[in-house]
VMD Tcl script that builds the backbone (N, CA, C; Angstrom):
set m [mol new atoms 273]
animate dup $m
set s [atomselect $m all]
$s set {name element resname resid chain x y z} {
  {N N UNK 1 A 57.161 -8.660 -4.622}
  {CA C UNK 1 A 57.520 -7.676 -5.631}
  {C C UNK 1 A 56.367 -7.552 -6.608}
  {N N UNK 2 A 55.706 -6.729 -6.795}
  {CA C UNK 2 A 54.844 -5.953 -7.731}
  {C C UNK 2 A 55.335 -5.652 -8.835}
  {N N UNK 3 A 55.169 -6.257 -10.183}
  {CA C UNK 3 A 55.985 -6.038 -11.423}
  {C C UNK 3 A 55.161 -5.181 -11.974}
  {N N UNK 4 A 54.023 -5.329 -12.353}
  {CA C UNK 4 A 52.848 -4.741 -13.054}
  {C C UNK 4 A 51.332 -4.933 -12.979}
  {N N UNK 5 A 50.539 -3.625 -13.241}
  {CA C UNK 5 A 48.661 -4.419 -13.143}
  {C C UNK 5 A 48.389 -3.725 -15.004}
  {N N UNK 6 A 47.780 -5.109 -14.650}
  {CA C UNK 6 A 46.780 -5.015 -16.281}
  {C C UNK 6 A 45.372 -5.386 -16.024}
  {N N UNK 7 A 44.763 -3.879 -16.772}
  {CA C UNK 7 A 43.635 -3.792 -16.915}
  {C C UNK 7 A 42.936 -4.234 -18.196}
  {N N UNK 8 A 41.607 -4.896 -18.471}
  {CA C UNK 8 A 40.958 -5.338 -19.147}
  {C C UNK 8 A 39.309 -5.278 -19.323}
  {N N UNK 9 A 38.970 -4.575 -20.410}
  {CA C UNK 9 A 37.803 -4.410 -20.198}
  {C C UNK 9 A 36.952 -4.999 -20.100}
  {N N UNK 10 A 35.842 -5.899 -19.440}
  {CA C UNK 10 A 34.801 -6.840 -19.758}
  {C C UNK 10 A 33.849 -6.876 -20.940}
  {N N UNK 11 A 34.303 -5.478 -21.600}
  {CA C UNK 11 A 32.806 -5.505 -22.819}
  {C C UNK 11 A 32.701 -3.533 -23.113}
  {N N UNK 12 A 32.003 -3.134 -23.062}
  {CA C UNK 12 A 31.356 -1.855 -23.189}
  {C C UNK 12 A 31.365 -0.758 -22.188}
  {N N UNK 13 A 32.149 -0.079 -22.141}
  {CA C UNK 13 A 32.381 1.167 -20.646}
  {C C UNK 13 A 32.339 2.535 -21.157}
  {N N UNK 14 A 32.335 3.372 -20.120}
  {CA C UNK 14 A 32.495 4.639 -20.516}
  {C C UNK 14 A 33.987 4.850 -19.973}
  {N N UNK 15 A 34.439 6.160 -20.400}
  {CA C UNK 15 A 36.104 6.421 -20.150}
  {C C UNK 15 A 35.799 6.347 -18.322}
  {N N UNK 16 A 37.124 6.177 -17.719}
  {CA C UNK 16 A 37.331 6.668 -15.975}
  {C C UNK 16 A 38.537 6.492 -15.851}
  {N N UNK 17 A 38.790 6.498 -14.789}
  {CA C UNK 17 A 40.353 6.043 -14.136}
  {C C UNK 17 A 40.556 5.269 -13.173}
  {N N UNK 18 A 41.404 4.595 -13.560}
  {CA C UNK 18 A 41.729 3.767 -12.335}
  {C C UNK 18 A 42.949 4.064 -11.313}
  {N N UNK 19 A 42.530 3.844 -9.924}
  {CA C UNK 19 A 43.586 3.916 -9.389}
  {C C UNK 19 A 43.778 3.346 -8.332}
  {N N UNK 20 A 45.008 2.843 -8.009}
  {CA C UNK 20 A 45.683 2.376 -7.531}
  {C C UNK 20 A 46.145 2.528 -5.273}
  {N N UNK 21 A 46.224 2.181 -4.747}
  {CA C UNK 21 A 45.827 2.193 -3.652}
  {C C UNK 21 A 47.315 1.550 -2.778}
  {N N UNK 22 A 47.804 1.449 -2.041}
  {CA C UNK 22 A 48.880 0.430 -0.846}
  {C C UNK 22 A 48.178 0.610 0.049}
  {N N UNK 23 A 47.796 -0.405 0.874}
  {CA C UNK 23 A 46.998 -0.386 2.291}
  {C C UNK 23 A 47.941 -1.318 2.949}
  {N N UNK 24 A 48.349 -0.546 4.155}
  {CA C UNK 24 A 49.098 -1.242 5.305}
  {C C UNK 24 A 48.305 -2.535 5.923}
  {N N UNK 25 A 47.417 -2.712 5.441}
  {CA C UNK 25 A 47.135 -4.090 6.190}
  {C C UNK 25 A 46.165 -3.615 7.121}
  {N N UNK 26 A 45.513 -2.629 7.347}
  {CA C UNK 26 A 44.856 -2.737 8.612}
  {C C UNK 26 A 43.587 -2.072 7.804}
  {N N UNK 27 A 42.569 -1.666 8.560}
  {CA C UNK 27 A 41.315 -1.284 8.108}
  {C C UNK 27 A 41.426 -0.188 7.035}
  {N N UNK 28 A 40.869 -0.479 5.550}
  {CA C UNK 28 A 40.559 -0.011 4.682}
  {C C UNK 28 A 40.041 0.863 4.471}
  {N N UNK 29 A 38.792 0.973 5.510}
  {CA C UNK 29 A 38.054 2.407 5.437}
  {C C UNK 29 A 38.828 3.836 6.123}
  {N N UNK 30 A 39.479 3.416 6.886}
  {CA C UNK 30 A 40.732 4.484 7.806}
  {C C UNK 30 A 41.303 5.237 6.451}
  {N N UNK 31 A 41.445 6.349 6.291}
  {CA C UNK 31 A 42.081 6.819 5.180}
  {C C UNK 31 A 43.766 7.033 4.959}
  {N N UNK 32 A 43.832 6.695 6.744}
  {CA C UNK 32 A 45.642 6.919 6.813}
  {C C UNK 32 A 46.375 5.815 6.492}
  {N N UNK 33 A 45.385 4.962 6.262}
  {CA C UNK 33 A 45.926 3.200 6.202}
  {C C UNK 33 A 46.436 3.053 4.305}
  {N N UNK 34 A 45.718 3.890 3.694}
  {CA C UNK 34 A 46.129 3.611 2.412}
  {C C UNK 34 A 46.953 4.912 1.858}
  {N N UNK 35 A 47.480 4.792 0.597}
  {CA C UNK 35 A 48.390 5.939 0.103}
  {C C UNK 35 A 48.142 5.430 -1.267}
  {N N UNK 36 A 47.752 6.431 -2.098}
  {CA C UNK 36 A 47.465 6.582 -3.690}
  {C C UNK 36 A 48.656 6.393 -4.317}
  {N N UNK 37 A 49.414 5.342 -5.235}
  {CA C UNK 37 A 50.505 5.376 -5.885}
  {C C UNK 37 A 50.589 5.479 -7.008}
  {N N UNK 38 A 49.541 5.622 -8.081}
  {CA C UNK 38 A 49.133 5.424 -9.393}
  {C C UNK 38 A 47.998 5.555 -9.900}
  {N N UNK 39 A 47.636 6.089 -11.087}
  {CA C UNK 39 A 46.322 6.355 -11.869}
  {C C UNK 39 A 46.608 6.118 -13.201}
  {N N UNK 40 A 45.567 5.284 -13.612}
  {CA C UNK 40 A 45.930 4.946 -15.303}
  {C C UNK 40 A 44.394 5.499 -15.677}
  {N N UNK 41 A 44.597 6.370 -17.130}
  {CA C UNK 41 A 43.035 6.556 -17.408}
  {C C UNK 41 A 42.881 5.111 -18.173}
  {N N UNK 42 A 41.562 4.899 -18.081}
  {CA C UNK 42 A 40.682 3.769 -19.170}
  {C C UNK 42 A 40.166 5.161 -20.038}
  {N N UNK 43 A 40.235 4.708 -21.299}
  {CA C UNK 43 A 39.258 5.014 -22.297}
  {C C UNK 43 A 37.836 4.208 -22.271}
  {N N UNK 44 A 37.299 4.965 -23.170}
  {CA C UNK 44 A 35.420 4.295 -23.696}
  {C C UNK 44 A 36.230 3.089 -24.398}
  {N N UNK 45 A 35.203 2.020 -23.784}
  {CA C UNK 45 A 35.871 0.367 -25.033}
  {C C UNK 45 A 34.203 0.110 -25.435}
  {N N UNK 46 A 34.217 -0.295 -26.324}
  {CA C UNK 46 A 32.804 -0.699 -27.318}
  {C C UNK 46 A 33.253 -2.321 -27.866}
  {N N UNK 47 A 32.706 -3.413 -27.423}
  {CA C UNK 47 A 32.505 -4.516 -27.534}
  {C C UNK 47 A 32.385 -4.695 -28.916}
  {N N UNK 48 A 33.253 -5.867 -29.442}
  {CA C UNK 48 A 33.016 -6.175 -30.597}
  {C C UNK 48 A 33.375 -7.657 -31.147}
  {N N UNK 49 A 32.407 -8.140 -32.239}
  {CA C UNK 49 A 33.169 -9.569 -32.022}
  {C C UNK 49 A 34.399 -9.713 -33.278}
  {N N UNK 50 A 34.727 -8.550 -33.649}
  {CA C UNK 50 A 35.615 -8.805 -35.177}
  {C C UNK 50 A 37.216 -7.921 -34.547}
  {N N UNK 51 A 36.717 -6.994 -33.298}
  {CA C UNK 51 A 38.149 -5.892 -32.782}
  {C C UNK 51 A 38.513 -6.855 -31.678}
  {N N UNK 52 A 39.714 -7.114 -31.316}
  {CA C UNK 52 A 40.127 -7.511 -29.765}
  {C C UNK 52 A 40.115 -5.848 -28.452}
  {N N UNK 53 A 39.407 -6.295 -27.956}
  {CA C UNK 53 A 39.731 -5.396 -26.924}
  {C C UNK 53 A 41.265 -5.510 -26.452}
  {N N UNK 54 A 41.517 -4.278 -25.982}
  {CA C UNK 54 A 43.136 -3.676 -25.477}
  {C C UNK 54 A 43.341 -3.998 -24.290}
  {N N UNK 55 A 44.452 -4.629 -23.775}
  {CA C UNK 55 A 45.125 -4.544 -22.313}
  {C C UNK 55 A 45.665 -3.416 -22.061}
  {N N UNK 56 A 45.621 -2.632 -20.784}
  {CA C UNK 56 A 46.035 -1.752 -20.475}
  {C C UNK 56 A 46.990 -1.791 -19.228}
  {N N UNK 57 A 47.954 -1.656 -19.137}
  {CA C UNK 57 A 49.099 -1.983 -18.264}
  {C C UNK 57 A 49.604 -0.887 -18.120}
  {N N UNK 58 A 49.872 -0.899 -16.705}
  {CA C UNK 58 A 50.552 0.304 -15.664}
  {C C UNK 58 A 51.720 -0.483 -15.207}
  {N N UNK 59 A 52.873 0.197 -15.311}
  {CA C UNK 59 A 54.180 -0.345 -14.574}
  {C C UNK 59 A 54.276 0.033 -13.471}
  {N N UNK 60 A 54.568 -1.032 -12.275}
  {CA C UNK 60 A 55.048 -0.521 -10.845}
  {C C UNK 60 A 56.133 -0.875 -10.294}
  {N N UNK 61 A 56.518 -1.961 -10.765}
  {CA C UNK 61 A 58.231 -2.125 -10.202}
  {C C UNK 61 A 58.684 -1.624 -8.799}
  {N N UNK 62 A 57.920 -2.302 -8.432}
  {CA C UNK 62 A 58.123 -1.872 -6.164}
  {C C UNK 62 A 57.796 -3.158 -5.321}
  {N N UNK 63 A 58.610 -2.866 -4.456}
  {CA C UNK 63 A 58.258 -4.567 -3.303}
  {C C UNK 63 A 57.125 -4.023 -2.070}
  {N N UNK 64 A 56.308 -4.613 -2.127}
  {CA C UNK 64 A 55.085 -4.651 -1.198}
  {C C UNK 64 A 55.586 -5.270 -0.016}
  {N N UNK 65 A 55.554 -4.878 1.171}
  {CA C UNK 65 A 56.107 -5.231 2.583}
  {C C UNK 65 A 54.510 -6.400 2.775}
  {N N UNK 66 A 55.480 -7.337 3.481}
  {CA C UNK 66 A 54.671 -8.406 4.178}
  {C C UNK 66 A 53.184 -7.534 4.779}
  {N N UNK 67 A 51.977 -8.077 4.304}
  {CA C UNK 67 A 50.999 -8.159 5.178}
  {C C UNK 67 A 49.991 -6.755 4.326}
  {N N UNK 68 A 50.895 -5.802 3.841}
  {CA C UNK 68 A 50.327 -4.701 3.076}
  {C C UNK 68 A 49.729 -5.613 1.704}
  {N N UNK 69 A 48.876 -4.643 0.994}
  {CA C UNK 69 A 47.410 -5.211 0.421}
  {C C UNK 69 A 47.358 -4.134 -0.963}
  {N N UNK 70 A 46.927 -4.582 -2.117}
  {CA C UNK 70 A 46.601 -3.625 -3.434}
  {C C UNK 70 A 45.287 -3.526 -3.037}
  {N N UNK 71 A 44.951 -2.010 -3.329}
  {CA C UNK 71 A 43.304 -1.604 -3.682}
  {C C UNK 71 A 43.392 -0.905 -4.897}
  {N N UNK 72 A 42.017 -1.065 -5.881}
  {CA C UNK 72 A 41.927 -0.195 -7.006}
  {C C UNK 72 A 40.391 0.096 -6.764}
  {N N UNK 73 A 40.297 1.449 -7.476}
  {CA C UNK 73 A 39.215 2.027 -7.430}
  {C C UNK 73 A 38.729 2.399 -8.827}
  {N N UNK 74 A 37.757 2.723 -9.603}
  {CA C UNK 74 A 36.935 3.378 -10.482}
  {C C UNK 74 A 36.421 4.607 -10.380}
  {N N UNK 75 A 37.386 5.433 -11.205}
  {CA C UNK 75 A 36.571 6.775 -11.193}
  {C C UNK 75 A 35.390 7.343 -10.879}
  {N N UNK 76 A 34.671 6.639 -11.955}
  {CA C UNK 76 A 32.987 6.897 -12.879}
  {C C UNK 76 A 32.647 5.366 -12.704}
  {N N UNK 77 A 31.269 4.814 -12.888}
  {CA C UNK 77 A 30.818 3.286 -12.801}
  {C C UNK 77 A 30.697 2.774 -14.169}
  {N N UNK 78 A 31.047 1.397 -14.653}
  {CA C UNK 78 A 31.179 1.421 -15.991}
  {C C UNK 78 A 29.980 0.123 -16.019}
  {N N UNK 79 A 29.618 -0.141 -17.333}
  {CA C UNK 79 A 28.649 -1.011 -17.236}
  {C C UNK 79 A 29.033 -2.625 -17.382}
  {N N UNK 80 A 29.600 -2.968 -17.819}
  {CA C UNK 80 A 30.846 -4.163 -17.924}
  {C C UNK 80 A 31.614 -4.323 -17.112}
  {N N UNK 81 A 32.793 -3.192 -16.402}
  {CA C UNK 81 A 33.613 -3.730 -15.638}
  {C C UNK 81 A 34.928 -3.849 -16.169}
  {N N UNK 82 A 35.909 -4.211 -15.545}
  {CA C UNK 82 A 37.315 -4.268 -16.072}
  {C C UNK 82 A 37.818 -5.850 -15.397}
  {N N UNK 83 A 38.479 -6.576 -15.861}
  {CA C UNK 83 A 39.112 -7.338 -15.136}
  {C C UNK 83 A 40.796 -6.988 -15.014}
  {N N UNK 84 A 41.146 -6.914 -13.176}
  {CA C UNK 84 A 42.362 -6.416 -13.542}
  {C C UNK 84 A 42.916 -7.543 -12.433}
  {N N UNK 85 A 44.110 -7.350 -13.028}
  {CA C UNK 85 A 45.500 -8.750 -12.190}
  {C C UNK 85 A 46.927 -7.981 -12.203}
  {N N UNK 86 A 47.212 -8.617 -11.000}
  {CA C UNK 86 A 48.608 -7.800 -10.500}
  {C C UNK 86 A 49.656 -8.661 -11.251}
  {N N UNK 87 A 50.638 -8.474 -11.697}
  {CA C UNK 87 A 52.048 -9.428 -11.974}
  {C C UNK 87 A 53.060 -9.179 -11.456}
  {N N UNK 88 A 53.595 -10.082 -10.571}
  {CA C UNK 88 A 54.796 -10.143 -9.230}
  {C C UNK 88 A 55.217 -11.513 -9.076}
  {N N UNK 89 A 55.662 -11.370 -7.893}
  {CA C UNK 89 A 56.352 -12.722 -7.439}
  {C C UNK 89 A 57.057 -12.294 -5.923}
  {N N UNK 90 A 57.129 -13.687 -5.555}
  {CA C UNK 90 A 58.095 -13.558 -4.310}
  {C C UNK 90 A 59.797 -13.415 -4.467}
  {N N UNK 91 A 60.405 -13.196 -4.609}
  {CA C UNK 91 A 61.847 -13.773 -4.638}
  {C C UNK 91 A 62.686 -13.531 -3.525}
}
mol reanalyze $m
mol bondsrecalc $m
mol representation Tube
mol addrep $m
């Protein structure tokens, strides 16, 4: 079960989007293998040591079938990066 992904900026970016991907498990580059389920924009983040940078969280609330796989992609290329993590569980 897929509860949620949170995005995090590493430092200094320009705006893009992220998005979100389900891949059946089999080759990635095949385009029939994945299906687009979500897009969150990122804003521009500017590094600072006195502001906390923002988490950005997309809700998904869906069960991922055995063996299927998350992909995310980047709009635009940012210079920092995002760190992002899924939140789920088995039950």
């Amino acid at each position: 079960y897929v509860s949620k992904l949170v995005a995090r900026s590493l430092g200094t970016n320009v705006a893009t989007v992220l998005r979100l991907f389900v891949n059946n498990g089999s080759d990635n580059t095949v385009a029939v293998n994945n299906s687009l389920v979500a897009e969150m924009t990122l804003p521009a983040t500017t590094i600072t040591e006195t502001v906390a940078l923002p988490a950005f969280e997309l809700p998904l609330n869906f069960a991922l079938p055995p063996g299927y796989r998350l992909l995310v992609t980047l709009g635009t290329a940012v210079a920092a990066g995002f760190d992002v993590t899924v939140i789920g569980g088995k039950y």
